[in-house]
C-alpha positions as CSV (number, residue, x, y, z in Angstrom):
1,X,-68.3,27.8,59.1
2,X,-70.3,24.8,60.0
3,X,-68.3,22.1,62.2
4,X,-67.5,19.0,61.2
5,X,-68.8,16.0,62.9
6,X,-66.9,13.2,64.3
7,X,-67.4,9.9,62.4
8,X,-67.3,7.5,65.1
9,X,-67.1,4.5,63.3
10,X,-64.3,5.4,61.9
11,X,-62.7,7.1,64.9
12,X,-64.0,3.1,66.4
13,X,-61.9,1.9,63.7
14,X,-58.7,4.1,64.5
15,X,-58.7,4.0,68.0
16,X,-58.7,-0.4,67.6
17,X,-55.5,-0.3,65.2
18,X,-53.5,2.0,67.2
19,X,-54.6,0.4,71.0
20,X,-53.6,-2.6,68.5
21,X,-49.9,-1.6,67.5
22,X,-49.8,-0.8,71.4
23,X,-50.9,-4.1,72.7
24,X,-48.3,-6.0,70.4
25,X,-45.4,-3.4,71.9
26,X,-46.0,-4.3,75.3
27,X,-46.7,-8.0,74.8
28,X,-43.0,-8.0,72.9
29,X,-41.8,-5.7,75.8
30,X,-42.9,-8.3,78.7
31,X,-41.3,-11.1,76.8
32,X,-38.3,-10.8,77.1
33,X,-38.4,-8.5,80.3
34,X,-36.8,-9.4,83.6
35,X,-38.7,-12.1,86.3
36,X,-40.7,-9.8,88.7
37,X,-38.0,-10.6,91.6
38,X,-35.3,-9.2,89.1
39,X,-36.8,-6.7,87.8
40,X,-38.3,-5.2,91.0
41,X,-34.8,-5.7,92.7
42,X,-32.8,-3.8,90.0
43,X,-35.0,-1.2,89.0
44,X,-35.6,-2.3,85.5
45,X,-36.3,0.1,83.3
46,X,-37.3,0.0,79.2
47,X,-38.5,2.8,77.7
48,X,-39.1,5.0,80.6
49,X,-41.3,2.4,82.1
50,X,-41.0,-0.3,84.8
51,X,-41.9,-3.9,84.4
52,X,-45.2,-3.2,86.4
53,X,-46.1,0.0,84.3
54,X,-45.7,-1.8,81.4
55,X,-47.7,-4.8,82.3
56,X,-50.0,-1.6,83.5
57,X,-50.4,-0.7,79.9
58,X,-50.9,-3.8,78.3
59,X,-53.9,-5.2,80.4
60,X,-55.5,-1.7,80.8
61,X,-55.2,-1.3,76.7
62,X,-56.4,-5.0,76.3
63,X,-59.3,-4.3,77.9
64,X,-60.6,-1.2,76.5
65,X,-59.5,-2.8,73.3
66,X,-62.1,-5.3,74.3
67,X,-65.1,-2.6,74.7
68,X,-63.9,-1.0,71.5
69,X,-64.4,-4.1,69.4
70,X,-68.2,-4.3,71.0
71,X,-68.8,-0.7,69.7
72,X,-66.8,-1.6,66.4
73,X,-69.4,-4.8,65.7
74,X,-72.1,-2.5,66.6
75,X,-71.4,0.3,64.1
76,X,-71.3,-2.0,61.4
77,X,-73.9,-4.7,62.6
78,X,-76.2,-4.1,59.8
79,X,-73.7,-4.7,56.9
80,X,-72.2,-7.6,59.5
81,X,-76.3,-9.3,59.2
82,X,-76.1,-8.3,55.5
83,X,-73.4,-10.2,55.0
84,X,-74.2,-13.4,57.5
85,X,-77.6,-13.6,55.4
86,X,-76.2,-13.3,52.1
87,X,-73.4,-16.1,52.9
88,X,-76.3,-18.0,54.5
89,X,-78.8,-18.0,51.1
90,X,-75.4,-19.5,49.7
91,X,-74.8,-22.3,51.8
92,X,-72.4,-20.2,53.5
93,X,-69.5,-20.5,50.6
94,X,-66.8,-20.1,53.3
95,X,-67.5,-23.4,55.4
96,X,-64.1,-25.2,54.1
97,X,-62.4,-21.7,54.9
98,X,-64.2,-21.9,58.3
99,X,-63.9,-25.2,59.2
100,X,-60.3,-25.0,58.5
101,X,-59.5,-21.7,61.0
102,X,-61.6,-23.2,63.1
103,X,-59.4,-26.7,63.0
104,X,-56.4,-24.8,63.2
105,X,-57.3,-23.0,66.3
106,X,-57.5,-25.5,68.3
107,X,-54.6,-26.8,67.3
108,X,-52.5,-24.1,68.0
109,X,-54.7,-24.4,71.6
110,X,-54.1,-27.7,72.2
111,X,-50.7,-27.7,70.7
112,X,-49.4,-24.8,73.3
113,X,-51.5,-26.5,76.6
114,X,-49.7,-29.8,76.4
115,X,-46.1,-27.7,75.5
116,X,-45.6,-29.3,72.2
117,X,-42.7,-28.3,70.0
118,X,-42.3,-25.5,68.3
119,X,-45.4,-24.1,70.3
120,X,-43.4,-24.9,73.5
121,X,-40.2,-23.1,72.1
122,X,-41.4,-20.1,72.2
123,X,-42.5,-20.0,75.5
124,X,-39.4,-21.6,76.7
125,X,-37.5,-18.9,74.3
126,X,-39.2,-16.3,76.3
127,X,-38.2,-17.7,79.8
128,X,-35.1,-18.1,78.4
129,X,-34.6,-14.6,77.4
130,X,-36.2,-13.4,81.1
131,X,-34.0,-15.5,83.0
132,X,-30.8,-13.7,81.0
133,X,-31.7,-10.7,83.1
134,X,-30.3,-12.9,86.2
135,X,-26.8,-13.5,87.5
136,X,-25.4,-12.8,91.1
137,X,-25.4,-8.9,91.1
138,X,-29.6,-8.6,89.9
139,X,-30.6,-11.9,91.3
140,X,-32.2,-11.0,95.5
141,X,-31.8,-13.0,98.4
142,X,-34.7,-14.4,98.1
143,X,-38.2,-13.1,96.0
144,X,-39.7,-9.6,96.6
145,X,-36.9,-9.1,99.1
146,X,-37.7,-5.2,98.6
147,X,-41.1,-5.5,100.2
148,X,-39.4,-6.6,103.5
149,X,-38.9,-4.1,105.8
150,X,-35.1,-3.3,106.9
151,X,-35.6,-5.2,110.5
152,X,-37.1,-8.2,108.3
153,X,-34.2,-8.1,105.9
154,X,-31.4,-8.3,108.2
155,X,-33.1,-11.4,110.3
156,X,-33.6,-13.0,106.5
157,X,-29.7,-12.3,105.4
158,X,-28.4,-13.4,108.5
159,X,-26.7,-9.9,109.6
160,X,-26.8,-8.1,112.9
161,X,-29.1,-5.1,112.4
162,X,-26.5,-2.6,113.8
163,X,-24.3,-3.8,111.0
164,X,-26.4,-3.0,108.6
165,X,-27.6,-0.1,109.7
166,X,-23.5,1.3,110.5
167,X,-23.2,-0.1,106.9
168,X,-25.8,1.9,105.1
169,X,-24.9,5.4,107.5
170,X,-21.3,4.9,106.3
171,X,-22.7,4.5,102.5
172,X,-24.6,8.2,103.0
173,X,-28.0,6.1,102.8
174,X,-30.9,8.0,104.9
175,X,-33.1,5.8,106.9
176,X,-35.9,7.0,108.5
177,X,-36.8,3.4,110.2
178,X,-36.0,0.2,110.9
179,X,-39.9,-0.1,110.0
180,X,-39.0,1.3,106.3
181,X,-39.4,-1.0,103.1
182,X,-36.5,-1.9,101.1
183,X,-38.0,-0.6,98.5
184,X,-39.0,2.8,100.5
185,X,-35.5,3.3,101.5
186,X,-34.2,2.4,97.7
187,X,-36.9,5.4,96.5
188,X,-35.9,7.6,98.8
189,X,-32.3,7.5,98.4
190,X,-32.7,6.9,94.3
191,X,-31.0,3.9,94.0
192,X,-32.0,0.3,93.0
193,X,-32.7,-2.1,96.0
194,X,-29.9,-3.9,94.8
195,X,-27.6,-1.6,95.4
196,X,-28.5,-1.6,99.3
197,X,-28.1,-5.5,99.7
198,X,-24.6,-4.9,97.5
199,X,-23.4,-2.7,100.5
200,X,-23.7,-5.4,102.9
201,X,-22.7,-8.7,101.0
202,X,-19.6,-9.0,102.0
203,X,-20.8,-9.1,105.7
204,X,-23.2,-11.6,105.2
205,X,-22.9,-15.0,107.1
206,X,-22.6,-17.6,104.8
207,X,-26.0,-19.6,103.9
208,X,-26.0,-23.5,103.8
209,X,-26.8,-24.8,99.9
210,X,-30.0,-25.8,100.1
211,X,-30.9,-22.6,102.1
212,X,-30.2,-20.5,99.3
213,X,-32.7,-21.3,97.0
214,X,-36.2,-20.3,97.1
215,X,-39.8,-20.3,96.1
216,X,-39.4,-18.2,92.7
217,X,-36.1,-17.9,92.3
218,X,-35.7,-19.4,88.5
219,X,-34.0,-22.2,89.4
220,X,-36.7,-24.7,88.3
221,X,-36.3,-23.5,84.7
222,X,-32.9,-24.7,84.5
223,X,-32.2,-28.7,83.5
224,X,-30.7,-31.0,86.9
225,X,-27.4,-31.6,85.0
226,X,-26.8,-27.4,84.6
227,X,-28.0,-27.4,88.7
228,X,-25.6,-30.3,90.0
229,X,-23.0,-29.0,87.9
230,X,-23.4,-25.4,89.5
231,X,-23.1,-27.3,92.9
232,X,-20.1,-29.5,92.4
233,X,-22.5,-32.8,91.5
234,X,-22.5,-34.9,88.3
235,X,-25.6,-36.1,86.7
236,X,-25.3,-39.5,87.7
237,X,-24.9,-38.8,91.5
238,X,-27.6,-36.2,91.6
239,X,-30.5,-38.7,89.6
240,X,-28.8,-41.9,91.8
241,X,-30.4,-39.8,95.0
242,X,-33.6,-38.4,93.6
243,X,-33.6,-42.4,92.4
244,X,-33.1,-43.5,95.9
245,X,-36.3,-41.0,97.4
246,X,-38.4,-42.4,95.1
247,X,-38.4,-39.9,92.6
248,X,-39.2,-40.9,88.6
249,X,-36.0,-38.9,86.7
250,X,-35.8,-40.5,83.2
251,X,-33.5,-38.2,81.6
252,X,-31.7,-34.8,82.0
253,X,-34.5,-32.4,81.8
254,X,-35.6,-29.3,83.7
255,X,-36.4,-29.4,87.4
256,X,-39.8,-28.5,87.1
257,X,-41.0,-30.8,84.9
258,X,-39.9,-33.7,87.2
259,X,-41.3,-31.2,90.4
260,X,-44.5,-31.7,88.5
261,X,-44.2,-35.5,87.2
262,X,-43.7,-36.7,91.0
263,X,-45.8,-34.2,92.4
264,X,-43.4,-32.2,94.7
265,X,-42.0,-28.7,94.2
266,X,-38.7,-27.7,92.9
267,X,-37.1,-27.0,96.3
268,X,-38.0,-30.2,97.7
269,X,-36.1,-32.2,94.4
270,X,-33.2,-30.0,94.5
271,X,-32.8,-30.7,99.1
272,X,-32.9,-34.5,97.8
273,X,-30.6,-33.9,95.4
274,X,-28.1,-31.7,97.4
275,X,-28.3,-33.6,100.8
């Protein structure tokens, strides 16, 4: 029995819907997922895959996706020409069709650069939905605090590192060394990262206000009036000192969009605004 054999260009054809159908999974997936610094700190999960295996998956399958379409245009080129020509002897009968995808294009690209409603809702719905992920418990000390090692941690948390190390021993956690990742020590006791800095809250010395934000920890996303609030401050007193510095605030709005206006970052308008 003589062997039947493959048809690429349809197995071109297959192989760009389904990478396709995977693309737009992962895409939905890292919408709504978790900030890195969350997800990495509680061990997010979805689907048997972390945050960083699905963002794995979605830019390796976006790129062979890419190759795939070169082979896809050049297993039909000739009825592609065909059809350029035919169109062309025409006076191309789609130019209003064109002209109007092409219009509409860069719309949409201009629309979405300069963050202009509703193209700006949905990338403020998907922050939104990623910064749900965040309270006290899932939210680190500060960003990628599982990359420090355990000697680094306790300097950065303000405990003595015999405190934390008595604190883990008597919470059955192994340590190998003080020279161990948080993350290492997470892995190799199967826990979440989380969970370690949990055990030793409690002990912590208390951190000053403006200490306890940091580069990358969401708070920029929220508006100044939800930030003062969260620190005991009214919207009037917080934009009468940011006024004082020097700093433009016009209305209630989020804290880095005036960051940006006045050229400074986030943490510098929210140490105005809290000293």
């Amino acid at each position: 029995m003589k062997k039947k054999n493959i048809n690429w260009r349809s197995f071109v054809s297959l192989y760009i819907t389904i990478s396709m159908i995977i693309m737009i999974v992962s895409g939905i997936v890292l919408y709504f997922a978790p900030p890195g610094r969350v997800a990495y700190w509680i061990n997010w999960i979805f689907l048997g895959l972390s945050k960083s295996g699905w963002q794995a998956i979605h830019t390796v399958f976006t790129f062979i996706f890419t190759g795939f379409i070169g082979f896809h245009i050049y297993f039909n080129w000739k009825p592609l020409m065909h059809y350029i020509k035919e169109k062309s002897k025409k006076g191309f009968a789609l130019k209003k069709e064109l002209a109007i995808a092409t219009v509409i294009n860069i719309l949409i690209f201009g629309f979405t650069f300069y963050e202009v409603p509703p193209f700006s809702t949905v990338i403020e719905l998907g922050e939104e939905l990623s910064e749900s992920w965040s309270d006290e418990k899932s939210e680190p000390p500060i960003p990628h605090a599982e990359k420090l090692t355990l000697r680094e941690f306790a300097n950065t948390v303000n405990i003595p590192l015999d405190l934390f190390m008595q604190k883990l021993k008597e919470n059955n956690i192994e340590v190998i060394s003080t020279s161990q990742t948080i993350l290492e020590l997470a892995n190799n006791n199967q826990i979440p990262p989380s969970e370690i800095y949990n055990l030793i809250a409690p002990d912590m010395k208390k951190v000053t206000k403006a200490n306890k934000y940091t580069l990358g920890s969401g708070f920029g996303r929220k508006l100044l009036s939800e930030f003062l609030i969260d620190n005991n401050l009214t919207l009037s007193e917080g934009m009468e000192k940011l006024k004082k510095a020097g700093i433009v605030v016009e209305k209630d709005e989020k804290i880095k969009n005036i960051a940006e206006r006045n050229n400074l970052t986030p943490i510098e308008i929210i140490n105005i605004a809290l000293n």
